[in-house]
N, CA, C and O of each residue as an XYZ file, in Angstrom:
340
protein
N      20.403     -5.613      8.451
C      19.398     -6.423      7.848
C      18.034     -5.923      8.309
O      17.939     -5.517      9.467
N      17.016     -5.916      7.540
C      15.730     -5.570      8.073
C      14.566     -6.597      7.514
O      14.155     -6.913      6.398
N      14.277     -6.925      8.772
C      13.068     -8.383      8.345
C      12.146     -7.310      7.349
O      11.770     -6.143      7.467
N      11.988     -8.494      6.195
C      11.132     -8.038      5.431
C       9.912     -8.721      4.919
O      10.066     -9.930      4.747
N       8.923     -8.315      4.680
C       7.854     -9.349      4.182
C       7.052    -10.304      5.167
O       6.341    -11.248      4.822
N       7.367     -9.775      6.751
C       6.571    -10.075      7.849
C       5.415    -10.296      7.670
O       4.730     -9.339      7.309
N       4.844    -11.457      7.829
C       3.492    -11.667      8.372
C       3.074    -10.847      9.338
O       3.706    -11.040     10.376
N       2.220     -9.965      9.422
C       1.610     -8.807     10.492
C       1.047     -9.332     11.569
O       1.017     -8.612     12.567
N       0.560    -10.470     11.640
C       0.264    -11.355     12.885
C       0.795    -12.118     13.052
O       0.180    -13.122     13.409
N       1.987    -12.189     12.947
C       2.834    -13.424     13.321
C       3.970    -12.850     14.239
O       4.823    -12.203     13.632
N       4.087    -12.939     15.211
C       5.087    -12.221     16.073
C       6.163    -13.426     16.147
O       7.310    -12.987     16.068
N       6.081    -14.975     16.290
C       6.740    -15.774     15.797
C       7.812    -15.534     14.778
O       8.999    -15.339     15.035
N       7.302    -15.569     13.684
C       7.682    -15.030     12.268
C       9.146    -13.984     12.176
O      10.053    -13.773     11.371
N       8.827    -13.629     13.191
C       9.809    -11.930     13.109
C      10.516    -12.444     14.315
O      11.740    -12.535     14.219
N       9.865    -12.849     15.610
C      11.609    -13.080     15.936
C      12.368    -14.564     15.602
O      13.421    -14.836     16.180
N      11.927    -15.243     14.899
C      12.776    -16.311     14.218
C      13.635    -15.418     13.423
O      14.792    -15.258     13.813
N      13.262    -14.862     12.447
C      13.829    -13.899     11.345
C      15.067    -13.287     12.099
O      16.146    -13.573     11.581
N      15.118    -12.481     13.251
C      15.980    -11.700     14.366
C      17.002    -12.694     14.879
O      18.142    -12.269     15.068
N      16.752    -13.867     15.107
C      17.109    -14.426     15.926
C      18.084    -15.679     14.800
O      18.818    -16.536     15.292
N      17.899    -15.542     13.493
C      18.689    -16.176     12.701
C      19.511    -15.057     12.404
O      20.694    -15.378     12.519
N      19.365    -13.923     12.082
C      20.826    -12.664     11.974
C      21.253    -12.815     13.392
O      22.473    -12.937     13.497
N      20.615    -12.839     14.473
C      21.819    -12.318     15.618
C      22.554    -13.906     15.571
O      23.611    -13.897     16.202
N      22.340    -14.774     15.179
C      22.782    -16.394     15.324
C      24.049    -15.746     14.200
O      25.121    -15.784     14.804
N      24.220    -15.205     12.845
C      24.770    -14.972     11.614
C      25.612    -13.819     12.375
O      26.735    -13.613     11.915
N      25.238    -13.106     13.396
C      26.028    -11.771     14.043
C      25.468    -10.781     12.914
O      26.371    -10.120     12.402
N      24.180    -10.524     12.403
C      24.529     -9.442     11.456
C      23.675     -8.149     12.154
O      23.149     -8.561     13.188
N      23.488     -7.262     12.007
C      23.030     -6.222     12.529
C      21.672     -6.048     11.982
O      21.501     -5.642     10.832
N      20.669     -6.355     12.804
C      19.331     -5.586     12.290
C      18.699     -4.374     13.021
O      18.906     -3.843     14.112
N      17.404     -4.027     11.458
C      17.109     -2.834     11.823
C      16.069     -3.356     13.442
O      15.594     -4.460     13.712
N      16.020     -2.045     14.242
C      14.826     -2.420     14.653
C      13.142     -2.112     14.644
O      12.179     -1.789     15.339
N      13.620     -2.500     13.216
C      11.974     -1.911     12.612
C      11.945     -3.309     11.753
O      13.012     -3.816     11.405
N      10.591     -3.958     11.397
C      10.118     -5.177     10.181
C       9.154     -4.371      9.401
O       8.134     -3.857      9.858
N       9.556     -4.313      8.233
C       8.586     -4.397      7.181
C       7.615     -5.591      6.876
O       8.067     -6.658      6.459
N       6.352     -5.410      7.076
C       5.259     -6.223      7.217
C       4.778     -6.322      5.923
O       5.190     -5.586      5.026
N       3.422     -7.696      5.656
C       3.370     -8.026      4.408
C       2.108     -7.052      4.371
O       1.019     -7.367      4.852
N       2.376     -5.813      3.737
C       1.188     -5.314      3.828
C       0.270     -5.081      2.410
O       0.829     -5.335      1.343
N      -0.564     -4.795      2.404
C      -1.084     -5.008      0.577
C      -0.950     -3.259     -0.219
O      -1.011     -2.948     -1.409
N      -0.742     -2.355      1.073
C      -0.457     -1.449      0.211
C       1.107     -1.277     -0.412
O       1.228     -0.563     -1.407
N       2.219     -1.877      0.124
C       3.379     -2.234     -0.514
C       3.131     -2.861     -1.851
O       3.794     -2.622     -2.860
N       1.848     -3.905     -1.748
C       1.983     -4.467     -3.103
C       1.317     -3.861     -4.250
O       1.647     -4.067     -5.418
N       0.244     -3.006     -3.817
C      -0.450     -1.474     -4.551
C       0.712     -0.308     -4.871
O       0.933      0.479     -5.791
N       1.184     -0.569     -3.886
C       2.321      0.503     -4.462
C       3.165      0.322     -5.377
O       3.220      1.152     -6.285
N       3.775     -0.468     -5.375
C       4.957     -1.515     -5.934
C       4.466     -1.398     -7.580
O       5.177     -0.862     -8.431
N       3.027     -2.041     -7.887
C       2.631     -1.912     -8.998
C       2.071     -0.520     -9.630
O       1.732     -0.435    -10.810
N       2.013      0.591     -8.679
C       1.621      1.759     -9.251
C       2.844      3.088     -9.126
O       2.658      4.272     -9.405
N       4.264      2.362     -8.554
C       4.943      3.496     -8.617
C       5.176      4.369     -7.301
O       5.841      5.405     -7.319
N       4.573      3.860     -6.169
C       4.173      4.691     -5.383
C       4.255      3.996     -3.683
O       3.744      2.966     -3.243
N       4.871      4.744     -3.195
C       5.018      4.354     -1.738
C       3.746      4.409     -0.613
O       2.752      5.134     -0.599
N       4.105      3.539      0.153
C       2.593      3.278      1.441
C       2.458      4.815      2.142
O       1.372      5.102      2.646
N       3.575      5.815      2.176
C       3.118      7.129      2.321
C       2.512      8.061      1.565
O       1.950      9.089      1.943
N       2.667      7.617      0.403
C       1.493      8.438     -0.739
C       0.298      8.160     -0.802
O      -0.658      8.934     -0.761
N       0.313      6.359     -0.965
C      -0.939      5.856     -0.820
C      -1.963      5.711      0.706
O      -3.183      5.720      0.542
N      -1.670      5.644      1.460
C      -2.116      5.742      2.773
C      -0.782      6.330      3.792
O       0.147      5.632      4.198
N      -0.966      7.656      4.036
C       0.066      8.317      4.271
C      -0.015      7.814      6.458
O       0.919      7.466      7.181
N      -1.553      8.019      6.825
C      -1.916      6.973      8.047
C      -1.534      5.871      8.416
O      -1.541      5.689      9.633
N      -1.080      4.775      7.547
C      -1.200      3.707      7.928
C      -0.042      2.914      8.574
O       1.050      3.479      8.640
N      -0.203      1.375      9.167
C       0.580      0.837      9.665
C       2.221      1.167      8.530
O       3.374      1.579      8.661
N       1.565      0.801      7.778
C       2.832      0.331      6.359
C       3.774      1.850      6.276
O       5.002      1.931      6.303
N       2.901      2.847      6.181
C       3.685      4.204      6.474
C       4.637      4.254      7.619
O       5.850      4.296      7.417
N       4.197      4.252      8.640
C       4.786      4.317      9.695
C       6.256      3.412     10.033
O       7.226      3.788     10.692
N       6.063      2.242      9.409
C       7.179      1.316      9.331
C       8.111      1.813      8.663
O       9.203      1.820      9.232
N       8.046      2.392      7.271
C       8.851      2.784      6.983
C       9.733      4.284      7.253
O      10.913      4.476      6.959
N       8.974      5.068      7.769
C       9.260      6.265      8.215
C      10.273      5.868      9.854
O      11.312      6.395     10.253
N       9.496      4.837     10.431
C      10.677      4.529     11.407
C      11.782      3.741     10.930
O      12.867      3.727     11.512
N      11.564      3.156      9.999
C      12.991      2.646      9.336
C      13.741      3.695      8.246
O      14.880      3.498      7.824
N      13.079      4.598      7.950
C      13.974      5.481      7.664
C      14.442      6.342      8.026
O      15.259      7.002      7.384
N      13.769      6.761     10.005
C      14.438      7.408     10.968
C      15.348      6.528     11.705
O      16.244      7.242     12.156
N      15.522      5.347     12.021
C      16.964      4.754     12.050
C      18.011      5.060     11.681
O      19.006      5.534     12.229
N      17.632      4.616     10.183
C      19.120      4.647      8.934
C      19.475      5.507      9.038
O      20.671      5.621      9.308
N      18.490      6.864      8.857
C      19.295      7.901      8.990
C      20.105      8.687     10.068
O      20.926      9.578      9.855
N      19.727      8.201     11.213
C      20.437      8.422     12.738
C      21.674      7.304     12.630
O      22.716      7.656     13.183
N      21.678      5.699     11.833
C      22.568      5.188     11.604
C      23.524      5.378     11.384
O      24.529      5.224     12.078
N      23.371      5.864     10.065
C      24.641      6.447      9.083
C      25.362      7.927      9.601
O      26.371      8.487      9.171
N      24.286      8.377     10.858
C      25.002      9.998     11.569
C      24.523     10.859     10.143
O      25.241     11.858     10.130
N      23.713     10.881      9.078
C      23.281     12.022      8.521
C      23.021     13.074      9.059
O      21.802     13.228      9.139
N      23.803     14.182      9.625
C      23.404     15.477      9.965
C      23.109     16.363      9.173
O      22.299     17.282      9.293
N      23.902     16.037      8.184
C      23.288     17.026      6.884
C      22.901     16.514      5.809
O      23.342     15.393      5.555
N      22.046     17.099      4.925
C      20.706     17.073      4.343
C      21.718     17.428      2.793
O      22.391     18.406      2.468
N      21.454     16.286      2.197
C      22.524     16.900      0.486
C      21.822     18.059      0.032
O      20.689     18.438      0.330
N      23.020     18.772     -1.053
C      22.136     19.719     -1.499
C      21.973     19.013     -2.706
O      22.523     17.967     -3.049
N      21.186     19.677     -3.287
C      20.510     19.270     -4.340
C      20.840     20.196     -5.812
O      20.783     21.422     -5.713
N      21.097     19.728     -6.826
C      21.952     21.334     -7.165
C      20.864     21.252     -8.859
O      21.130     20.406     -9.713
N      19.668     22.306     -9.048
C      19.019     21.759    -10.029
C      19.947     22.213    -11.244
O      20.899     22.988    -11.161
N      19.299     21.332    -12.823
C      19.978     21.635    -13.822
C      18.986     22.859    -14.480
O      17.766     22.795    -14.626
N      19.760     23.829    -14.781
C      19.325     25.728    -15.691
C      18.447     25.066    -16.726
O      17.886     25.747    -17.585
């Protein structure tokens, strides 16, 4: 599970959120996605908080939540990609 839609100043907020999955036993990430406004710029233009502010808090969250998952799941290798002629 990965808290999502965090209030960014609410440290409250997020471990209630934690603390109702570990109550449920479910596994969270340990990363929160925060309510940030470039998610919601993005969202409407197609485009992720690393395109749009490749710096920012909102980047970074997700880049560590997608260096988790991928240490999660044991991805050692990288798919190939096979283009169409």
């Amino acid at each position: 599970m990965v808290p999502n839609f965090v209030q960014p100043n609410s440290l409250s907020e997020e471990e209630t959120i934690r603390g109702v999955a570990t109550a449920e036993r479910l596994e969270t990430a340990p990363v929160a996605l925060h309510r940030f406004i470039v998610h919601r710029e993005g969202s409407l233009r197609g485009k992720t908080a690393q395109e749009l502010e490749p710096n920012s808090k909102a980047a970074a969250e997700i880049n560590a939540l997608w260096d988790w998952l991928y240490a999660r799941l044991q991805m050692t290798n990288p798919a190939t990609v096979h283009k169409v002629a």
